[in-house]
C-alpha positions as CSV (number, residue, x, y, z in Angstrom):
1,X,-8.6,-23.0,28.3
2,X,-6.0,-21.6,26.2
3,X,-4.8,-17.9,26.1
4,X,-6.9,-17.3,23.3
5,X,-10.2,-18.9,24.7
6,X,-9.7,-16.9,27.6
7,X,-9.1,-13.7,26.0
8,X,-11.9,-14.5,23.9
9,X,-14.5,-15.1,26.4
10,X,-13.3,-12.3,28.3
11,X,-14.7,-10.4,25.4
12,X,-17.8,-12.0,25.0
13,X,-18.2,-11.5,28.9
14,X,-17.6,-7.6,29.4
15,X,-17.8,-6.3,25.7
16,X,-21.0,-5.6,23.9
17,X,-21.6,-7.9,20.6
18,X,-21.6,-5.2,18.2
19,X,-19.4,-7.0,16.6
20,X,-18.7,-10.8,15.5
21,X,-14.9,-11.1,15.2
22,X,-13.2,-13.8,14.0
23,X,-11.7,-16.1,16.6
24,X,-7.8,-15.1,16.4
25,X,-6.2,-12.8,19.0
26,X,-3.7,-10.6,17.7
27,X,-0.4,-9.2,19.9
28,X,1.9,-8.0,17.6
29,X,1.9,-7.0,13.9
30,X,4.5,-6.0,11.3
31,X,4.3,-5.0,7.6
32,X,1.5,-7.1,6.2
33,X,1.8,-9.8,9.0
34,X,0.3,-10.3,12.4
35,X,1.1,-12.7,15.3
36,X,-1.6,-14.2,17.5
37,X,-1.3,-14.7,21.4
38,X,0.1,-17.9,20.7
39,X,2.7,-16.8,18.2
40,X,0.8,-18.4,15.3
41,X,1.8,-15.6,12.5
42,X,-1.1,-14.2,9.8
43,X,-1.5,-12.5,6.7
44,X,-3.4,-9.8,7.1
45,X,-5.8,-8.9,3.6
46,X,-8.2,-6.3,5.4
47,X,-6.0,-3.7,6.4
48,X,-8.2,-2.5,9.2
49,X,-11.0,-2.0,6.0
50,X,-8.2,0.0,4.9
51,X,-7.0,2.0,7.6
52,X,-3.8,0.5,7.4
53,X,-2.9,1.3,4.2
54,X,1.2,1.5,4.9
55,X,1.0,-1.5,7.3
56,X,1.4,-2.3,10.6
57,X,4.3,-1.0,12.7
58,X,5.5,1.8,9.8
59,X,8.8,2.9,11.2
60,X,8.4,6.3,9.6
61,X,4.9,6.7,11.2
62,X,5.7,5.3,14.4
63,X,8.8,7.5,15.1
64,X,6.6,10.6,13.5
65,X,4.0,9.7,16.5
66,X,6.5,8.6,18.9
67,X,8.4,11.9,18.8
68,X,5.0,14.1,18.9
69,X,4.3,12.1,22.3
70,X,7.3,13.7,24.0
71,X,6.6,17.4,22.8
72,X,2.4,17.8,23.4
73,X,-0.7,16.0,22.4
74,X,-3.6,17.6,22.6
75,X,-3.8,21.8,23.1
76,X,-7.6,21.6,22.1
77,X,-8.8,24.0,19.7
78,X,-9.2,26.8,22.1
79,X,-5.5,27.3,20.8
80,X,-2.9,27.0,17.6
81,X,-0.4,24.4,18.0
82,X,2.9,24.2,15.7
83,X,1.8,21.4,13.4
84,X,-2.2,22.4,12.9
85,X,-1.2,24.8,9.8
86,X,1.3,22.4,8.4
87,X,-1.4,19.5,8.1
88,X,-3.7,21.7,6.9
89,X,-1.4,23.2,4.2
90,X,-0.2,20.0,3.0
91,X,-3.5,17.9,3.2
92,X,-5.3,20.8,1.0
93,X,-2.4,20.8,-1.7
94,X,-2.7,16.8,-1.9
95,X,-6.0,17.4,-2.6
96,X,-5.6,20.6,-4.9
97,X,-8.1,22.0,-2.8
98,X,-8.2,25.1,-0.3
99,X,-9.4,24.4,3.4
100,X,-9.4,21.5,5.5
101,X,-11.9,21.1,8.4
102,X,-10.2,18.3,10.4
103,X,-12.3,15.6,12.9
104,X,-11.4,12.0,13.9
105,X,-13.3,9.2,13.0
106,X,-14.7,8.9,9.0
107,X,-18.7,8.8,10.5
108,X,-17.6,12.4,12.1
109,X,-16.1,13.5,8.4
110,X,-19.6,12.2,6.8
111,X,-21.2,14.1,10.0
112,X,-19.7,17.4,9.0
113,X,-19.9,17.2,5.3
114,X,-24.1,16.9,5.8
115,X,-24.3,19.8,8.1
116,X,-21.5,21.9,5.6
117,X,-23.6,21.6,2.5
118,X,-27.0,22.4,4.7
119,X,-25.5,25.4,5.9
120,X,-23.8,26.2,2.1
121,X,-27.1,25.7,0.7
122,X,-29.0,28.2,3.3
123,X,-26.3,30.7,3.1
124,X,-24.9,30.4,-0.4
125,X,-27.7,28.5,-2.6
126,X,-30.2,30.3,-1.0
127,X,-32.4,27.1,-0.2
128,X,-35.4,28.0,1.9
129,X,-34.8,26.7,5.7
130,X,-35.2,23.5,7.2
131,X,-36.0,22.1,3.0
132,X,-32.4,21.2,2.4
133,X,-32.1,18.0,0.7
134,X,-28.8,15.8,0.3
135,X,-28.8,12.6,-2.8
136,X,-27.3,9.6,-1.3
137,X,-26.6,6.0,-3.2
138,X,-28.7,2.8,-1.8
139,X,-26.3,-0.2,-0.6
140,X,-23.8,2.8,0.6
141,X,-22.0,2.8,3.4
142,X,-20.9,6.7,5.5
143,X,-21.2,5.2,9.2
144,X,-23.0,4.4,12.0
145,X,-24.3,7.8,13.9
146,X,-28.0,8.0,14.0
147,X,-28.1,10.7,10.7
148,X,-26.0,8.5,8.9
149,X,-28.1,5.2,9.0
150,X,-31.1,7.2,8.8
151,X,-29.7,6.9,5.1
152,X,-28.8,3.8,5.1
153,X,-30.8,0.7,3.0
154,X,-29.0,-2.3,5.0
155,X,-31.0,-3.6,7.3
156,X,-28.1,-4.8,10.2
157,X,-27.3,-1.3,10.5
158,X,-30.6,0.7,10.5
159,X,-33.6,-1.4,12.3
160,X,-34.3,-0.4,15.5
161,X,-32.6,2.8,15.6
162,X,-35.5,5.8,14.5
163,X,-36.6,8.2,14.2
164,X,-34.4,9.0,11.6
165,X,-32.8,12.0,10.7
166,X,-34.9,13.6,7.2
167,X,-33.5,15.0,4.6
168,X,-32.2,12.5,2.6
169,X,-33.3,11.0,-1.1
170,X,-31.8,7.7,-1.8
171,X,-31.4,6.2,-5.5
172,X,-29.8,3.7,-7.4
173,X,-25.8,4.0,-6.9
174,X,-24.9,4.1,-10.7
175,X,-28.5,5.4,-12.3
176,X,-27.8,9.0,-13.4
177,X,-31.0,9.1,-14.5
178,X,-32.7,8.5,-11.1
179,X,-30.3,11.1,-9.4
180,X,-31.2,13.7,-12.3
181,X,-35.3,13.0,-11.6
182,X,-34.4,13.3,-7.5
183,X,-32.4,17.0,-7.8
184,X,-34.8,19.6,-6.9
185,X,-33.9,23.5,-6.2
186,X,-33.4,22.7,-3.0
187,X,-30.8,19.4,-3.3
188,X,-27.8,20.9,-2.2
189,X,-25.8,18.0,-2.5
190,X,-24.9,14.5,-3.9
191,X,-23.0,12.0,-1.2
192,X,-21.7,9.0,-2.6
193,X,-18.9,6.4,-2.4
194,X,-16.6,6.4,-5.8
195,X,-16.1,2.8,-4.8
196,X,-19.0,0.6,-2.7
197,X,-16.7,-0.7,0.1
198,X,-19.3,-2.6,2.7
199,X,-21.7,-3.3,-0.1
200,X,-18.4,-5.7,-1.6
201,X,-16.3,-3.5,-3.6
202,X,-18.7,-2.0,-6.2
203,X,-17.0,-0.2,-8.5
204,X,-19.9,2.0,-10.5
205,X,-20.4,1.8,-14.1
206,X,-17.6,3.5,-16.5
207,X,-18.9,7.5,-17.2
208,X,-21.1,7.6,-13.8
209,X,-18.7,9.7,-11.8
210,X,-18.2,12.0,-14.7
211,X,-21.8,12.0,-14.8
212,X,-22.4,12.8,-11.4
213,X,-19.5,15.6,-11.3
214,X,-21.2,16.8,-15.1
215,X,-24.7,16.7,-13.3
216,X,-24.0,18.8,-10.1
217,X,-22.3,21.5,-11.5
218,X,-25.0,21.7,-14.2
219,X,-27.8,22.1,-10.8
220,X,-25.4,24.1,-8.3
221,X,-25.0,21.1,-5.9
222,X,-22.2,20.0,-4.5
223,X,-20.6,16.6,-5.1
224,X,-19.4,15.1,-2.2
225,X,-17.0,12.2,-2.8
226,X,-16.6,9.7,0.4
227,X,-13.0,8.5,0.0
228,X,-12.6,7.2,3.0
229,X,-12.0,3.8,1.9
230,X,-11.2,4.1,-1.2
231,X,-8.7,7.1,-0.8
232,X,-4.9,7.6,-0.3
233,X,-3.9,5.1,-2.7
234,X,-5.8,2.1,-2.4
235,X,-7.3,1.6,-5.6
236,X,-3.4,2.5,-7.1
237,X,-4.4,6.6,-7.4
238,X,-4.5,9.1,-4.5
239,X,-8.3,9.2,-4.9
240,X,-10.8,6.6,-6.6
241,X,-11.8,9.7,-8.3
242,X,-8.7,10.4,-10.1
243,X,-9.7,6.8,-12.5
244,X,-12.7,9.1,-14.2
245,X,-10.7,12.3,-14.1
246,X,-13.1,13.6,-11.7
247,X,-12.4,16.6,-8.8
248,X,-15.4,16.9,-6.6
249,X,-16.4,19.8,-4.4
250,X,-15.6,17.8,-0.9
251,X,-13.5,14.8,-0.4
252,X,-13.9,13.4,3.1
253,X,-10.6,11.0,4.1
254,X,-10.2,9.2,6.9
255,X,-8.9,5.4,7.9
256,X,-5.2,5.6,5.9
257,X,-4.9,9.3,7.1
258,X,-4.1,8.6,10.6
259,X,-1.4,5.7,9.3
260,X,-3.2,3.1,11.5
261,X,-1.7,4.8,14.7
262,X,-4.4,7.1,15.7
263,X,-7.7,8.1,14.4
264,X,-7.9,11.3,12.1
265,X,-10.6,12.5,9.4
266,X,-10.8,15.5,7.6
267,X,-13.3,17.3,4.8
268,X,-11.4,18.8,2.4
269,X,-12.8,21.7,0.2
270,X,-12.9,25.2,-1.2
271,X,-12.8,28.3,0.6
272,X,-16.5,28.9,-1.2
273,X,-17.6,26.0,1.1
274,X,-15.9,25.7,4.1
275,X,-15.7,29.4,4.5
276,X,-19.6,29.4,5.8
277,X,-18.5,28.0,9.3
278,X,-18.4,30.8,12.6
279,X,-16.7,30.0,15.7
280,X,-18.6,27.8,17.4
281,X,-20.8,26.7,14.6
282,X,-18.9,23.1,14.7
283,X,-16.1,21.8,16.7
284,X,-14.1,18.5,18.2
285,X,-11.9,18.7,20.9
286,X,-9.3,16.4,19.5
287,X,-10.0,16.9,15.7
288,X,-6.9,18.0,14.6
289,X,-4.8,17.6,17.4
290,X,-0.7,17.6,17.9
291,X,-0.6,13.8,17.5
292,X,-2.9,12.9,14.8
293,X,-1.2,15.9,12.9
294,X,1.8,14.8,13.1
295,X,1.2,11.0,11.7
296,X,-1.2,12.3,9.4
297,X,1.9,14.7,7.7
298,X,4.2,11.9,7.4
299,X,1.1,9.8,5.4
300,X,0.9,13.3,3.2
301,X,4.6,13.1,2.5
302,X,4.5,9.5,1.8
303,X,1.6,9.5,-0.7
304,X,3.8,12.6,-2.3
305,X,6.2,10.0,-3.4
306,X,3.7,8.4,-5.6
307,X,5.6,5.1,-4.3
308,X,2.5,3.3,-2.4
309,X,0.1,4.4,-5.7
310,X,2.1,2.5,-8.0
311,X,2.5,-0.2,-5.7
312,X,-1.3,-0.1,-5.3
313,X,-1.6,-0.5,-9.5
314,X,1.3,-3.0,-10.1
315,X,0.1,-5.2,-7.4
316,X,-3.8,-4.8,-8.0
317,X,-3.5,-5.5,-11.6
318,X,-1.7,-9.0,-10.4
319,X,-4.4,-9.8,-7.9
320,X,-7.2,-8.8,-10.0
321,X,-5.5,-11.3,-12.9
322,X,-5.2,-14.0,-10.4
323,X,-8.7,-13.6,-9.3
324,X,-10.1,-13.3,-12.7
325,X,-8.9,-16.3,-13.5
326,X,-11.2,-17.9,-10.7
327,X,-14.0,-15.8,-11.5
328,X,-17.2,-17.7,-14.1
329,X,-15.5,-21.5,-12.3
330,X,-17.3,-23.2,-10.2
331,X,-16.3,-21.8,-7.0
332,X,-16.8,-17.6,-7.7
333,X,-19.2,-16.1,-9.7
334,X,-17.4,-12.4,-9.7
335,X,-14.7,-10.6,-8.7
336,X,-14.9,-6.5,-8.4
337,X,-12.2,-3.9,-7.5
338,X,-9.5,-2.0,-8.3
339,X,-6.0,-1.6,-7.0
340,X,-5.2,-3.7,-4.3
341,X,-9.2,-4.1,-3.2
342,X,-11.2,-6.3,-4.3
343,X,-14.7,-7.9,-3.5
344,X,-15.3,-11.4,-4.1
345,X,-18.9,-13.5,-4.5
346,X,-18.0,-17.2,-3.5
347,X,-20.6,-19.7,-4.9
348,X,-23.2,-19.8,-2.0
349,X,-23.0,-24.0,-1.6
350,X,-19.2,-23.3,-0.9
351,X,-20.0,-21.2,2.4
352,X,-21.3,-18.2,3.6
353,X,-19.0,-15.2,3.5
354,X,-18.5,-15.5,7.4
355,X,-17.3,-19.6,6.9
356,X,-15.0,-18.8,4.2
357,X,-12.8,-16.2,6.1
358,X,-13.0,-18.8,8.9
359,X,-11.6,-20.9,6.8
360,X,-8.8,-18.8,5.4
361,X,-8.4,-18.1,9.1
362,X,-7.3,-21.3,9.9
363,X,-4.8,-21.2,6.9
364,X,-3.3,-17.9,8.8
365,X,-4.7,-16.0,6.2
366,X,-7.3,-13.0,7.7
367,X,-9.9,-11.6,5.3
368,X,-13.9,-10.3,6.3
369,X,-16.7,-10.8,4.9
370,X,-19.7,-8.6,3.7
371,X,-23.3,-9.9,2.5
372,X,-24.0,-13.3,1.6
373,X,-21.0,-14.9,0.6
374,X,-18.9,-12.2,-0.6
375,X,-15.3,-11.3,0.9
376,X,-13.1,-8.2,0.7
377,X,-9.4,-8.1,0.2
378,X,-7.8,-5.6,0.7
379,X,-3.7,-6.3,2.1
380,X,-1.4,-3.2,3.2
381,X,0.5,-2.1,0.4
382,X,3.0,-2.4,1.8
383,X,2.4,-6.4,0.9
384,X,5.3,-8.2,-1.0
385,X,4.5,-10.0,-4.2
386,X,5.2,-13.5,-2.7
387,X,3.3,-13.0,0.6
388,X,0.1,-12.1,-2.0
389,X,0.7,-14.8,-3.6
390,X,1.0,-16.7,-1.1
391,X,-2.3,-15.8,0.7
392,X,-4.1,-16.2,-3.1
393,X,-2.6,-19.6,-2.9
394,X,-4.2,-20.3,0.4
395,X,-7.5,-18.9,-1.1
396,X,-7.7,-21.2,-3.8
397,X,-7.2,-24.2,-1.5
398,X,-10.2,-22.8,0.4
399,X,-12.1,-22.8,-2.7
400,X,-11.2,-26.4,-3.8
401,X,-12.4,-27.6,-0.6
């Protein structure tokens, strides 16, 4: 067998299969590129579901990490360390906000945003105990923890795993009329996704997140946006938000805020909100350590550049064009999206979702897929304008057949 059979049913051998990757092992990676075990070079157009918004192998993030590994890593929060209040500081003024409650993985950030508002709607809202109540949109996708799928309306990720958590009421994601008819006195927040990532890049009807900002301030709830795809420049703004002129209460980042080197997640509020937490009330030993401050600073002084933003827009509006142009054929019936991420419905009797990226894979072009046959793309943006072409090139090949 060759290196990459062998590594491959290594995998399958001693890893569990919560996962079906496709067959390509990867070894090295640079900029919007990645080279297999066998040297076979790919372009990347997932980004690590957009973790990897700056690319792979950013010098500027690398030697920010790389220096942090030689001073201290990890002091736990049982003390202050010399870059804690600096990330904090600077992640709150990206966000015009006032406190920042730092964790590690984006489930974690979704995690602590549902036990924030329960415990700002007992203390602050006055909600009776044990009746707090948090709107979520179907299709969504926060995670995979037990609370978090106990919310979820997709099958894969849910069956099998109950009890669920209650306290949830699920609606149509863009009806403002069903979230209006599910707020009760003791809804104490709204949890939704500006963008649908894992449900194919559903971007909600124009007016819904002004609605849903206009509608929770109207009933005391908070709004909590989950920007943890769709945030730190992606769709060509900081936050998908920013395209309806839309603050909410709580933005939860994640992915692109640890630069693809390390894992960091954050909520990101007002003192009003985050101020109800106590020592010991809610914790992480490595949430917001020395490292994953340090990498997450340099992504906050990047994104202060506006430079990746405008990449984002420039570039999206091309790939959007170029996809539009394939979209009502006879090989996609839509495209969705904005900045560089879109979502793509292939024509079922071309492939599944799964046999199209194969596909693409074997062109050395690396995409996912979602349901049925849709794929994302969503490159670094970091991606030059030939290399994007390039991989749309190899896409409509695919699509030809």
């Amino acid at each position: 067998m060759s290196t990459t059979e062998d590594a491959i049913a290594s995998a399958e051998a001693h890893s569990a299969h919560n996962y079906h990757p496709l067959p390509v092992v990867v070894a090295t990676a640079d900029g919007a590129w990645m080279t297999d075990v066998e040297g076979r070079r790919y372009l990347d157009m997932l980004a690590g579901y957009s973790a990897l918004n700056f690319g792979h192998n950013n010098r500027r993030l690398i030697d920010a990490a790389r220096a942090q590994l030689e001073r201290v890593t990890l002091t736990s929060r049982a003390f202050h360390h010399d870059r804690f209040a600096d990330f904090c500081t600077r992640l709150a003024e990206l966000c015009g906000m006032e406190m920042v409650l730092p964790m590690n993985t984006g489930a974690e950030a979704v995690e602590t945003a549902v036990k924030t508002a329960r415990k700002w709607g007992y203390r602050v809202k006055g909600v009776p105990d044990g009746m707090a109540k948090v709107i979520v949109a179907a299709d969504n996708f926060h995670g995979r923890t037990t609370t978090v799928i106990s919310f979820s309306t997709d099958p894969e990720a849910r069956a099998d795993f109950g009890p669920y958590t209650p306290g949830f009421e699920i609606v149509p994601y863009g009806d403002l009329t069903a979230m209006r008819e599910a707020m009760t006195e003791n809804t104490v927040a709204v949890l939704i996704e500006p963008i649908q990532g894992e449900a194919g890049v559903l971007v909600p009807p124009p007016g819904y997140l002004a609605g849903v900002r206009e509608l929770t301030r109207e009933r005391n709830v908070l709004f909590i946006a989950d920007e943890i795809q769709s945030g730190l420049g992606r769709t060509g703004k900081t936050f998908a938000c920013e395209h309806e002129g839309v603050v909410p209460d709580v933005y939860l980042l994640g992915k692109a805020l640890g630069g693809g080197v390390v894992p960091v997640s954050a909520v990101v509020s007002s003192a009003a909100v985050l101020g109800v937490y106590r020592p010991g009330e809610h914790g992480s030993t490595f949430g917001g350590n020395p490292l994953a401050c340090a990498v997450a600073l340099e992504v906050i002084a990047m994104l202060n550049t506006g430079e990746y933003q405008q990449r984002a827009a420039e570039l999206g509006d091309h790939l959007h064009h170029e996809l539009g142009l394939l979209a009502g054929g006879d090989s996609v019936r839509a495209v969705r999206g904005r900045g560089l991420w879109a979502g793509v419905d292939i024509e079922p009797e071309l492939g599944t979702g799964r046999e199209i990226s194969e596909r693409l894979m074997e062109r050395r072009v690396l995409v996912k897929d979602t349901h049925g046959s849709t794929i994302r793309i969503a490159p670094p943006l970091v991606i030059g304008k030939e290399d994007l072409d390039w991989g749309l090139d190899q896409l409509r090949e695919v699509l030809r057949g």
